[in-house]
N, C-alpha and C positions, 0 to 999 in steps of 0.2 A: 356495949356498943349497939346491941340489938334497941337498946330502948332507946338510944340517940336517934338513928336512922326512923320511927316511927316519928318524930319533930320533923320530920322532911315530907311536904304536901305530897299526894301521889306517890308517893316510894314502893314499894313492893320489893317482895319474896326478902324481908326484913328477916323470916325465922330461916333463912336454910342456912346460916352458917357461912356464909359466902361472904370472900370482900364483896365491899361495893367499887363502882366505876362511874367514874367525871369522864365523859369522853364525847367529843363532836368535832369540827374542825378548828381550824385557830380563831379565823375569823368569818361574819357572815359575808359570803361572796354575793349570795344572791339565792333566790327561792329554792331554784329544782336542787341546787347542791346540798342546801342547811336541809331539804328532805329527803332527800337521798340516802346520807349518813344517818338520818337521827331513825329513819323507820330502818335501816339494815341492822344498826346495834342495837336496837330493842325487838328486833325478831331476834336476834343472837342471845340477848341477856334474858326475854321470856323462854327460849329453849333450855339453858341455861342456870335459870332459876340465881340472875345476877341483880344483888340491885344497884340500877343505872338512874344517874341525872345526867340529860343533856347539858354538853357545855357549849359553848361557842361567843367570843368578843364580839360586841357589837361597834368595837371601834378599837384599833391596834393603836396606842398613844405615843410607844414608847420606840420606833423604825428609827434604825440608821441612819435614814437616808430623807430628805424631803420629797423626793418622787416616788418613795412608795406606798404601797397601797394602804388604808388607814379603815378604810369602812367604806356604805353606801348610804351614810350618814344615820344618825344616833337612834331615831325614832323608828324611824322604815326597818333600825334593821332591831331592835328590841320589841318589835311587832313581830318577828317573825318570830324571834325566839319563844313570845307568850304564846304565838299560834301552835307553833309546835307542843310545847309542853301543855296546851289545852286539847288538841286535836289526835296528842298519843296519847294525852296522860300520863305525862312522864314528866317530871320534878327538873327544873331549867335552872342552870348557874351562869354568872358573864362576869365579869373584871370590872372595876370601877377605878376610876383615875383620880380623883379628887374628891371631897367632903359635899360638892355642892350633886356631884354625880349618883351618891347613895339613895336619897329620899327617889330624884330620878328614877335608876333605876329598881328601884326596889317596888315599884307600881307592877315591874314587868315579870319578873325572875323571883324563884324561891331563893335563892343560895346568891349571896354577893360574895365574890372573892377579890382580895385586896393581891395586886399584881408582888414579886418578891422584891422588887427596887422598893415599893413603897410600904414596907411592912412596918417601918419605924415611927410611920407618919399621925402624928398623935388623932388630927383634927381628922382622918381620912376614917382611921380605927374607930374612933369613936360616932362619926357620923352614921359609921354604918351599923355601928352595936345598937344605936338611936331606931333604926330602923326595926328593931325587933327580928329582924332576917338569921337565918343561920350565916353566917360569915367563916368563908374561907381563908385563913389568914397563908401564903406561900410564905415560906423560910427566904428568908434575904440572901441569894448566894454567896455575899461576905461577914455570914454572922453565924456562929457556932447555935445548936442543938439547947444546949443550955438557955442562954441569949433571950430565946423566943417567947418566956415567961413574961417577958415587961410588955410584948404585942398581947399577950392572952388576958396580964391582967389591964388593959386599957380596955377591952373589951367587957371583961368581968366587971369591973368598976363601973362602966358604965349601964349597967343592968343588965346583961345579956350572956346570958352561958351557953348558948348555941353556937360552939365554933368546931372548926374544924381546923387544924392541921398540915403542910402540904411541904413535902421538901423537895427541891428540884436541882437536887446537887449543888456542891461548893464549887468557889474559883479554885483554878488551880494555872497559876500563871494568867496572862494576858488572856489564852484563844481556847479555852479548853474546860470542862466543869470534870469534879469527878463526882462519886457518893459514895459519904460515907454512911452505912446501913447502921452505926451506933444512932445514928439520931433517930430513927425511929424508935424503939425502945427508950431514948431520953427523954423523946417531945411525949411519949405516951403516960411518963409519969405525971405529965401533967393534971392529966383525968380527961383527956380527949382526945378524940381519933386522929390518927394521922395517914395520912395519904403519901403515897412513893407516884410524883409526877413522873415518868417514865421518860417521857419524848425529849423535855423540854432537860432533863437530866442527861441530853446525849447531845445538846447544842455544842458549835462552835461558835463564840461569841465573837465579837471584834474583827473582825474579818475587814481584811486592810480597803478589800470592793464594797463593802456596805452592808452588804446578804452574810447572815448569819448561816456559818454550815452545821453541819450535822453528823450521826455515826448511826440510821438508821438499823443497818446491821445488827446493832447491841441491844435492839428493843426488845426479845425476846431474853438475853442474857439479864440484864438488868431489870425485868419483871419479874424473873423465876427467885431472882434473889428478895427481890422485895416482899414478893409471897412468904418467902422460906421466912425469913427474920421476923414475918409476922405483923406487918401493914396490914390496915382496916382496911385501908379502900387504896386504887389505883386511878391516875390521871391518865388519860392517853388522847393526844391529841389523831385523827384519822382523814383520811382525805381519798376519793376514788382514786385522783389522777396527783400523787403529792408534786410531781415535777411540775404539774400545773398551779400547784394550792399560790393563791397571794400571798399568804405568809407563812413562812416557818415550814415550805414544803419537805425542805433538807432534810428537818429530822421528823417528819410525820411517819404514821404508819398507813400502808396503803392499806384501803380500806378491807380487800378480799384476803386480805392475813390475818385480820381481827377473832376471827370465829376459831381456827388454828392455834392461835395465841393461848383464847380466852378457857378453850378445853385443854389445853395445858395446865395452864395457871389453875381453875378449879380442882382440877387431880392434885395438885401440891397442894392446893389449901385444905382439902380435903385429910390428906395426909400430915396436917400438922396440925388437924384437931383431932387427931388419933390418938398424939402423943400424953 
């Protein structure tokens, strides 16, 4: 895994043994916010010794609702994302919604991640394996562990072995996701990393008002387990004010519990390279 994480531009503290962490806000709201979060958890992950890629959408595709918030349009805001990961130094991921959006985005960001509605999507996968990027592929919340073989080899196939992994819980009925932690040890026999997206694994989906809720509460539960089982790296979406975030505040984590979290989680990883 240590030698993966080195394919990732500006990555750091690659040899301590530590997961790595995908973490920024859902989406860009606007300058002081996407700096805000992205230099607090890279003073947390340098104290730390974490290695961290900022995340953050530069355009939310996939809302409920027509009135809600989507982006501050596509360029303005994948400008800000390259500004930051040039300006820390810190290795930048963002969502791509379509085949024609890879080449796009892949001018701005190290890491393209394909959202988990569209992880079947052949023309999307391969667009973006085309781009030579490390590609994030999320698990489809309606597709078993196993399943995820036919998204890795559309990428394989297509030249590119730099992927990554990312489960964000199953459906379980209508309004509710659970995790099962089998799939991480299943998606890893693959021969690549896999990621436990934490936040987005405590959604409530389908919410009869529009807005997707959440079980923030569980963020810490649902971490410590994912460490335990033995995940490469961790997704966590964060936000100063979540009741404020435009999107996905429900289930964010406020951003001054992060560092609390994060020396948690390191004690148990810690602990389960012991064994």
């Amino acid at each position: 895994m240590n030698n993966f994480l080195k394919e990732i531009p500006r990555i750091k503290y690659t040899e301590s043994n530590n997961f790595f962490l995908l973490a920024g806000p859902c989406v860009v709201e606007n300058e002081k916010i996407v700096y805000e979060i992205a230099q607090k958890i890279k003073a947390i992950t340098e104290s730390l010794q974490i290695p961290f890629v900022f995340k953050a959408s530069y355009r939310k595709a996939n809302r409920s609702r027509l009135d809600s918030f989507s982006g501050i349009g596509d360029i303005q805001a994948l400008e800000l994302i390259k500004a930051v990961g040039k300006e820390l130094n810190v290795p930048t991921v963002t969502d791509i919604h379509s085949a024609q959006e890879a080449e796009m985005a892949a001018e701005y960001v190290d890491i393209l991640q394909i959202p988990a509605f569209l992880c079947r999507q052949t023309d999307i996968l391969v667009a973006a394996a085309q781009t030579g990027k490390v590609v994030n592929i999320k698990k489809g919340q309606f597709l078993s562990a196993a399943s995820m073989i036919h998204a890795v080899n559309k990428i394989v196939e297509s030249g590119n072995n730099k992927i990554i992994l990312t489960d964000r819980g199953t459906m379980f009925g209508y309004q509710d996701l659970i995790v099962d932690y089998r799939a991480i040890p299943e998606m890893q026999k693959f021969g690549f990393p896999v990621v436990l997206d934490i936040t987005h694994s405590l959604q409530q989906p389908n919410q009869a008002e529009g807005i997707s809720g959440g079980k923030p509460e569980l963020i810490e539960t649902i971490a410590k387990a994912g460490i335990a089982v033995g995940a490469d790296g961790i997704f966590i979406e964060t936000h100063p004010n979540p009741a404020q975030a435009l999107s996905d505040g429900s289930n964010m984590l406020n951003l001054e519990l992060l560092e609390s979290l994060l020396i948690k989680l390191v004690k148990i990883r810690k602990t389960i390279n012991s064994f």
